[in-house]
C-alpha positions in Angstrom: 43.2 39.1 108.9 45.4 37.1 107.1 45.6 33.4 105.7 48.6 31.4 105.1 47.6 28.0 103.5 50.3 24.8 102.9 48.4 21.4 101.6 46.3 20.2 105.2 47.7 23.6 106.9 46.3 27.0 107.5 47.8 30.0 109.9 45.7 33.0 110.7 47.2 36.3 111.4 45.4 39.3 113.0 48.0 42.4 112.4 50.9 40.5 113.2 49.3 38.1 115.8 49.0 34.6 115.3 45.7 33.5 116.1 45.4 30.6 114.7 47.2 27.5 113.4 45.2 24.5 112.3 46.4 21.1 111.1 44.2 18.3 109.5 41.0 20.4 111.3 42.9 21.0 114.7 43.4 24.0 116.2 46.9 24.6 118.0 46.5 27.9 118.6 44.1 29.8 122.0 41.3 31.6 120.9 40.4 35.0 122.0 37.5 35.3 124.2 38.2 31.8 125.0 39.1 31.7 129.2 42.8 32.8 130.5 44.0 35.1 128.0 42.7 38.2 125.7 45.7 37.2 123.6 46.9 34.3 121.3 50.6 35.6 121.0 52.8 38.8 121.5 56.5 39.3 122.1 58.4 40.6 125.4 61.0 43.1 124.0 63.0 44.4 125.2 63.0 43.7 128.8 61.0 40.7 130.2 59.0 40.3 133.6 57.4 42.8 135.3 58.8 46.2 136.8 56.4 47.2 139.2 58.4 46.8 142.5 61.0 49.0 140.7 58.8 51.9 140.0 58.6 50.9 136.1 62.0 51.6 135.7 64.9 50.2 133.9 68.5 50.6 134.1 70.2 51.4 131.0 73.5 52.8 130.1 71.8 55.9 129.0 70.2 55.9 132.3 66.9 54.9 133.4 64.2 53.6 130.9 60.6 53.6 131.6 58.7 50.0 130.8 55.8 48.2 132.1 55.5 44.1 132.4 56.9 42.8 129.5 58.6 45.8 127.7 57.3 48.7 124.9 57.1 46.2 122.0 53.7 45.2 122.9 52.2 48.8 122.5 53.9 49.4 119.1 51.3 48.2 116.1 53.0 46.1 113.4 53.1 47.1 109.9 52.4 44.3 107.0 55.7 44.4 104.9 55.2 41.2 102.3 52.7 38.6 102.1 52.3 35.3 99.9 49.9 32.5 100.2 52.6 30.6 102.6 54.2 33.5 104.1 54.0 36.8 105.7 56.3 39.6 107.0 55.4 42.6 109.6 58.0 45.4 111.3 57.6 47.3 114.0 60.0 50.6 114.1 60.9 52.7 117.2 62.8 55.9 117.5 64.8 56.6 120.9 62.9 59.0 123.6 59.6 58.5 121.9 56.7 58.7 124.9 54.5 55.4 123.8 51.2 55.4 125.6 50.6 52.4 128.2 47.5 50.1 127.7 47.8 49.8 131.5 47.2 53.0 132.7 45.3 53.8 134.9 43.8 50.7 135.7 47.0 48.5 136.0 49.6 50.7 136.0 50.8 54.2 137.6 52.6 55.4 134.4 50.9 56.4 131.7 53.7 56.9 129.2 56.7 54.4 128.8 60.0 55.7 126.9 62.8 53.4 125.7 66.6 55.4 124.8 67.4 53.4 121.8 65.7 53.1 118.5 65.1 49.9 116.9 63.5 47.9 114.7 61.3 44.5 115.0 60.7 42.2 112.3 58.3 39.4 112.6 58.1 36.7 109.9 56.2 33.9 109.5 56.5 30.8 107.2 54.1 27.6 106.4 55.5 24.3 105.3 52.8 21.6 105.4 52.5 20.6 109.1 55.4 23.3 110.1 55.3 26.8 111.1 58.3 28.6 111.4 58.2 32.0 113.2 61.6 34.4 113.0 62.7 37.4 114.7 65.3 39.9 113.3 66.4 42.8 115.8 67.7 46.2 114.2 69.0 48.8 115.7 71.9 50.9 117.7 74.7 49.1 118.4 75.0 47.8 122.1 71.4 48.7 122.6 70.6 46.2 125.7 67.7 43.8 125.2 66.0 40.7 125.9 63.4 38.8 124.1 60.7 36.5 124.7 57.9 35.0 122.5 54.6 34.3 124.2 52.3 31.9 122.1 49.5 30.2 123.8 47.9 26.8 122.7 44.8 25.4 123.1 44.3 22.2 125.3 41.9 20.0 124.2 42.0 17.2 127.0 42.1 17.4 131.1 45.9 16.4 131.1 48.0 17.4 128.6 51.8 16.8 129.1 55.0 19.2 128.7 57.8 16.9 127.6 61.2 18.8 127.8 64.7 16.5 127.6 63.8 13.6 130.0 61.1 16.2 132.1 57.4 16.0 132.1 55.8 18.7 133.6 51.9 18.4 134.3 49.4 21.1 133.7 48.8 21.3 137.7 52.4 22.1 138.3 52.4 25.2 135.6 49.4 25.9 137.6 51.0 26.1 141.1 53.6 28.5 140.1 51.5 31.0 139.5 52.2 34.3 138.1 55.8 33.9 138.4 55.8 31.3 135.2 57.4 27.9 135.4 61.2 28.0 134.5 62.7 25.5 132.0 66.4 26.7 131.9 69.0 25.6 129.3 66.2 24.2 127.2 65.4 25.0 123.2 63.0 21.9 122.3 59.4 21.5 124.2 56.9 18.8 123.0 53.3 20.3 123.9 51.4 16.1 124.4 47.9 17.0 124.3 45.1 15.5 122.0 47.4 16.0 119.7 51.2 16.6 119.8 53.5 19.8 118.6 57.2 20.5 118.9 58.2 24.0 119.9 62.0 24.2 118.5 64.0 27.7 119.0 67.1 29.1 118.2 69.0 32.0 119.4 67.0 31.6 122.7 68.2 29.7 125.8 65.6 28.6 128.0 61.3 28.3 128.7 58.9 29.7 130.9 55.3 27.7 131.2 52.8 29.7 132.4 48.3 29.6 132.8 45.8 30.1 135.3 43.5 28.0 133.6 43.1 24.1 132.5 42.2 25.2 128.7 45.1 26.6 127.6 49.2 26.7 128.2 51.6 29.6 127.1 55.0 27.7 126.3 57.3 30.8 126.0 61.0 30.8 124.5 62.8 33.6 126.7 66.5 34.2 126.6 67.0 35.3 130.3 64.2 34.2 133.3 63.1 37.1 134.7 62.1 36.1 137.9 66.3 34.6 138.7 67.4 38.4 139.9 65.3 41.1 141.9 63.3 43.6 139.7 65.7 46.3 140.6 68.4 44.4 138.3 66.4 43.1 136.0 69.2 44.6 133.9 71.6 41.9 134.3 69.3 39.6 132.2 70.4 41.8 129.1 72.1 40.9 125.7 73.7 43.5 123.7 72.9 44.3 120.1 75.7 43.7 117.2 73.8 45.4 114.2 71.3 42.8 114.6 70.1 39.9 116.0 67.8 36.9 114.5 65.5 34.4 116.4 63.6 31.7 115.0 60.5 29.5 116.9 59.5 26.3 115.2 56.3 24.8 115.8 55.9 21.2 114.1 53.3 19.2 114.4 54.5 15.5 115.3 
């Protein structure tokens, strides 16, 4: 575990996951064991949504590449590349062909390995500024490599009904809720107030849209995606791609307001 600290700010990182971010004594962050999720974040790369319905398979220009929901990223372990008392940096590094076990298997999933054709690289960074927190993404790797990304963070409610402010939208807890699995779309968006207890800002750049998504009233993943998953059939999930030039470089802000 790692602790970032910034004057009435701390971060907590657990091997490249945040899992906690507390201002003035509040907690922002979900906590693990807490109900909904065994996670606090991870990262959809490089294909986001699920492939089930399309036998785990994606199609590639170097034919078909085996993922599960949410693409290989999540079953690489991050490696700790620099850390100071207001900042950290972690990688992740993939070489093309390479069999990667699946968590899911058996219970979840019918294929125990997964196998992406490109190599790549995955660098996750995190900065503390006082009351801001700024988390960047910087994509290596073969030219043209297809790709999408998403960033999955979920945050702690603290009151029966918080408020998801995006543009001139509002979007209540219970309709997050109704959508189910399939995540609540917020297209052509990059700024999402979370209005709970207290408030935070989630800013992005380099992505395009949001997807909401919980099955319970204690906690809300706000995810910045750059393609909704759920727009084409699983079978072309592959027109939801972006194309690697050397590299590529997201950023998520979260500010507390």
């Amino acid at each position: 575990m790692i602790t970032l600290k910034s004057e009435n700010s701390t971060v907590g990182i657990d091997d490249g996951e945040l899992v906690s971010y507390v201002v003035n004594g509040h907690e922002f962050i979900h906590q693990k064991g807490s109900p909904g999720w065994r996670s606090s974040d991870t990262e959809m790369f490089p294909i986001i949504g699920p492939v089930n319905e399309a036998n785990f398979n994606v199609q590639v220009s170097k034919g078909n590449a085996t993922q599960d929901q949410h693409g290989i990223l999540r079953e690489l372990e991050y490696k700790l590349v620099s850390n100071t008392e207001t900042s950290a940096v972690y990688k992740k590094e993939y070489k093309a062909g390479t069999p990667i076990k699946n968590s899911k298997y058996p219970e979840k999933s019918n294929k125990q390995w997964l196998m992406w054709p490109f190599s790549f690289g995955f660098e996750k960074s995190f900065n503390l500024n006082r009351e801001v927190l700024e988390v960047t993404f910087i994509i290596t790797g073969e030219r043209d490599m297809p790709f999408m990304l998403g960033y999955h963070p979920a945050f702690k409610l603290h009151t029966d009904n918080p408020i998801i402010v995006a543009g001139e939208k509002e979007i209540t807890l219970d309709e997050v809720l109704a959508v189910g699995n399939r995540a609540l779309q917020v297209a052509n968006c990059k700024s999402i107030i979370l209005k709970d207890k207290k408030s935070i800002t989630i800013e992005t750049e380099g992505f395009e849209h949001f997807m909401c998504w919980t099955e319970v009233n204690n906690m809300v993943c706000i995810e910045p995606i750059t393609f909704y998953p759920y727009a084409v059939e699983q079978s072309k999930l592959h027109e939801g791609f972006q194309y690697l030039k050397d590299s590529a470089r997201f950023k998520v802000t979260l500010k507390v307001n």
